[in-house]
N, C-alpha and C positions, 0 to 999 in steps of 0.2 A: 302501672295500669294504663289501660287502652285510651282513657277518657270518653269513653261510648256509654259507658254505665257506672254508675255510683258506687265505690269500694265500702265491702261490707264487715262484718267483724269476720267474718271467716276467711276473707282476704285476710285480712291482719293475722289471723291465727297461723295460717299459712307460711306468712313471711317470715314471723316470729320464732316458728316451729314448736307452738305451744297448743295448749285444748282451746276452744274455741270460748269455755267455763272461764280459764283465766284470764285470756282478754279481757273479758267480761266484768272479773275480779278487779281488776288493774284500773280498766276505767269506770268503775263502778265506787275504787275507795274504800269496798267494805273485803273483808277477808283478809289476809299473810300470805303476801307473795314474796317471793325473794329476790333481792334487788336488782340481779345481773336479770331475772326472768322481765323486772316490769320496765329494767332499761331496754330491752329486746322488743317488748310489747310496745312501751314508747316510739322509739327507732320507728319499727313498723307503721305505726297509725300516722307518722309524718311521711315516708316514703309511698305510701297510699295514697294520702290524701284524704283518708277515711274522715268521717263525722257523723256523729252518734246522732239518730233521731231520737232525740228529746221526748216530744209526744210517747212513742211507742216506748219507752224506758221509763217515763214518767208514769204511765199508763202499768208496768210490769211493780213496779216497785212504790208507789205511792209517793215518788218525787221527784218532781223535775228539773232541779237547783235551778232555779226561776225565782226571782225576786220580781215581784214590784214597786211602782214610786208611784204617785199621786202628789202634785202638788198644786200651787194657784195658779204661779206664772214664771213658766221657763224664761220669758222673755226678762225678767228682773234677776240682775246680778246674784243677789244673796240667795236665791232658791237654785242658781245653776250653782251655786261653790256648795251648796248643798249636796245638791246632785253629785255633785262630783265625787263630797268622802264616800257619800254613801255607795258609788260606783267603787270607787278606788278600794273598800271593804270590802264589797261585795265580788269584787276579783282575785283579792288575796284571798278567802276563799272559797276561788274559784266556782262563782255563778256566776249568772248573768242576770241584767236588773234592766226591767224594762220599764220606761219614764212615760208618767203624762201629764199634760197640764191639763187643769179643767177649768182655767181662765176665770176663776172665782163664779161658775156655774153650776148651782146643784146638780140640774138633771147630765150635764155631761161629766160630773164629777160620777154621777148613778153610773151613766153607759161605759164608763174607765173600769169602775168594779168589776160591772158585770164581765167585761174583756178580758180580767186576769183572774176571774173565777173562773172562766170557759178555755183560759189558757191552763190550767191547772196549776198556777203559781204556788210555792212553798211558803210565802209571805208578802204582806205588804207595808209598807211605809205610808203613810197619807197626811197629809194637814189638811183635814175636814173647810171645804171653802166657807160655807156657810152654815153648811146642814149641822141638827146637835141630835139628830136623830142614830141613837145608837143602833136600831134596828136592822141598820144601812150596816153597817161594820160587822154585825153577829153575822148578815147573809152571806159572808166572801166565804163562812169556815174556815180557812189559811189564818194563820195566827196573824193579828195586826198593831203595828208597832204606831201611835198619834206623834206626829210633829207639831214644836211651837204650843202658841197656850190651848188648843184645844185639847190638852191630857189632862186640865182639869174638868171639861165637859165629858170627860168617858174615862175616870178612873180605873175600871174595868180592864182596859187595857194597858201595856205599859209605854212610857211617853219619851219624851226626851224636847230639850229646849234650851235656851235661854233666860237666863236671870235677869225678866224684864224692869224688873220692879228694881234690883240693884242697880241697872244701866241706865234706869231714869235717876235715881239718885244721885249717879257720877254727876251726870248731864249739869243737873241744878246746880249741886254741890258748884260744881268750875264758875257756870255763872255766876251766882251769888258770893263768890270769892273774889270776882272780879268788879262788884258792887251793883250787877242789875237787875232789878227788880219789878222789869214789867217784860215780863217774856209770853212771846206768842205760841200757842200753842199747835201743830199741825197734823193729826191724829188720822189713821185710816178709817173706814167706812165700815172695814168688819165687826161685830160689835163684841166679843169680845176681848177683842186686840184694842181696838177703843177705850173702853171703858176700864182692862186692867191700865194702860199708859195715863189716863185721866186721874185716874183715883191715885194713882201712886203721887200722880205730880203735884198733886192740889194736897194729900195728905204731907209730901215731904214737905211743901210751902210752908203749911201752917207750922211743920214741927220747927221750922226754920225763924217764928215769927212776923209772916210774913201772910201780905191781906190776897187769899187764894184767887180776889174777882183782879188781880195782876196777873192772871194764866188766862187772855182772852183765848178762845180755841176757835178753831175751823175745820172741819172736815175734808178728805182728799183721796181718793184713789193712789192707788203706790206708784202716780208715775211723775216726771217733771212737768209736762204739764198741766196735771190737775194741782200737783204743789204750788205751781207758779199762779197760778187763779186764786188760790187760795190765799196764799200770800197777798195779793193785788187786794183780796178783800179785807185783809187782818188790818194793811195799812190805810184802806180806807175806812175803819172803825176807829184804829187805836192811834192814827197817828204818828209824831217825831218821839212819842211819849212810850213807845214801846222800841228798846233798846236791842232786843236780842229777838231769835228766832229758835227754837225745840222741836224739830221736824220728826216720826214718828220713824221716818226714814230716807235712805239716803239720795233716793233718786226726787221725793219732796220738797229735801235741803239744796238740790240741787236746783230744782225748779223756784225756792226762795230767793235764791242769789241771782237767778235771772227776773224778776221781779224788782228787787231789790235796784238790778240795773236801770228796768227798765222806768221807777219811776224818778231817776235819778239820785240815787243811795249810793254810798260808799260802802263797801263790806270791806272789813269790819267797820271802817272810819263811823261810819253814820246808823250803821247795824249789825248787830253781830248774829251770823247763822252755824246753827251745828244741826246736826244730822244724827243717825242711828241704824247701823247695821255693817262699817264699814267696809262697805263690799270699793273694789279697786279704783275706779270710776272717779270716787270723790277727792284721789290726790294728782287728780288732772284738773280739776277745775280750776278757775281763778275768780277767787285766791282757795289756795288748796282747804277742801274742808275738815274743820273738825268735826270728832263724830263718835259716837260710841260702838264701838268695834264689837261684833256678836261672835261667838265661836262657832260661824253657820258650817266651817268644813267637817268641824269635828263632832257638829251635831248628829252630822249623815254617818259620819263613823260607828258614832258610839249609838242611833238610831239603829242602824242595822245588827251590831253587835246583838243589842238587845233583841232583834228580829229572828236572828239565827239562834240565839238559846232557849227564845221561844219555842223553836221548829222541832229545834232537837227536843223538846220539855225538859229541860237541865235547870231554864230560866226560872224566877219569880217575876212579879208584877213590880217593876221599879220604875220609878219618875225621875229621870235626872235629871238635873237642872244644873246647866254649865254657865257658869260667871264672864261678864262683860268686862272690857275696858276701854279706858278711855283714850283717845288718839290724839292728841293736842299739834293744830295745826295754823294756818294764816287766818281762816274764817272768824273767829271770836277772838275778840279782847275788847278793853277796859270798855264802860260805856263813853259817849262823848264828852269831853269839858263841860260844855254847857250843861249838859243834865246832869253834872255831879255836883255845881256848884249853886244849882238849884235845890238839889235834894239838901246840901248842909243848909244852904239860908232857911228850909223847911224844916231843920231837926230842931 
């Protein structure tokens, strides 16, 4: 081609020496072509430089393999490894997925919608920031697939997540194996991301036999520094008397350990901090954190999975929920001497 003008499918057709129909065929996916014909059509559309306008195909055919993403905050590790199956899926086959953050903003999480309604997207992926208004989600029409615990605020659609409630259990469980019993607790601000990590912790306490008002809590934005504020307050409530740290996540934990520095703490010597989501980040810290490791790549996988058999209607309404583990690292262990040998003289 000349490069003066945009090569069109009848360029390709041309080159190919086929109908202009089976181009069409070829990169359209639908129909029986024969292989040597769609290796020739191939061939062609790369010796072109051709590219399919999407709108007007989208527009002919009622799809435009356009995904979309909707999330809180690109800027946080575990939402980009997110991103990322869910791109890495959504390539293998062969869309394309257009990402937004809505910086835990309703009204900009609104103007995202409305963006990839107007884009004519074939789906979308979303973890609702705040809003639990499903009214929002009916208006996109495009089948939509809830990330994280908001698939129990809109059963309706089908969801995908993490096994919040088992990964808090890990969490305790290591503590309390290690004998401590007054853990601080560091929980986000959305509320029901809150309130499920709360209830689980103070429910597994008690099954544990163990006095639940030892989960002092504080509230935090998912970043280090609102973790490390938070922290700074937990130790000015609870003292040398609270042994360990339960951050809700890992940029929190991270912000704990710098608190922990700053009021002169040893991690773990003097404190122990673990985290939750392990995204990459927290095995550079020092001391490298433990932390309960989320399957947030494979959430985005098996999210969109779910997205696309919606599309095709093959799908049902399913909620998966993918199991956490635990990462055992330098951040925790045992409590200090002195507080163990206080708690025997107290049994």
């Amino acid at each position: 081609m000349n490069g003066k003008r945009q090569p069109t499918i009848i360029d390709v057709a041309r080159l190919s020496g086929v109908s202009k129909t089976t181009v069409a065929r070829v990169l359209s996916g639908v129909g029986a072509v024969h292989a040597e014909t769609r290796r020739r059509v191939e061939e062609a559309v790369r010796e072109s430089g051709y590219e399919r306008n999407h709108l007007a195909f989208g527009l002919r055919t009622g799809r435009s393999r356009t995904l979309g993403l909707v999330i809180p905050d690109l800027s946080n590790p575990y939402w980009a490894d997110l991103a990322r199956g869910a791109q890495d899926k959504a390539e293998a086959e062969k869309r394309s997925l257009l990402i937004f953050s809505s910086d835990w903003d309703t009204e900009r999480e609104r103007r995202h919608l409305q963006a990839l309604r107007q884009a004519r997207v074939d789906g979308i992926l979303i973890n609702p920031a705040v809003t639990d208004d499903v009214t929002l989600l009916r208006q996109t029409e495009a089948p939509v697939v809830v990330l994280g615990s908001s698939g129990e605020v809109f059963p309706e659609f089908s969801s995908a997540r993490s096994d919040v409630a088992q990964g808090v259990r890990l969490a305790l469980d290591h503590l309390i194996g290690l004998g401590h019993r007054h853990v601080g607790l560091i929980v986000g601000r959305d509320r029901l991301g809150r309130s499920r990590f709360v209830a689980e912790a103070r429910a597994h306490w008690q099954r544990q036999g163990l006095d639940p008002s030892l989960l002092p809590t504080e509230e935090a934005k998912y970043t280090v520094d609102s973790g490390q504020a938070a922290t700074a307050r937990l130790f000015g409530r609870e003292g040398p008397r609270m042994t360990a740290i339960f951050a809700a996540n890992d940029l929190m934990a991270v912000g704990a350990i710098l608190a922990a520095r700053a009021a002169g703490l040893a991690c773990p010597g003097d404190v122990s901090i673990m985290g939750m989501d392990g995204v990459e980040a927290g095995s550079f810290t020092d001391p490298e954190l433990t932390t309960v490791d989320k399957p947030r790549y494979d959430i985005g996988v098996e999210a969109t999975r779910l997205l696309l058999e919606a599309i095709d209607g093959t799908g049902q309404t399913v909620h998966a929920v993918l199991p956490c583990r635990l990462v055992e690292r330098a951040s925790v262990a045992a409590p200090p001497p002195a507080v163990q040998s206080v708690r025997k003289k107290s049994a």
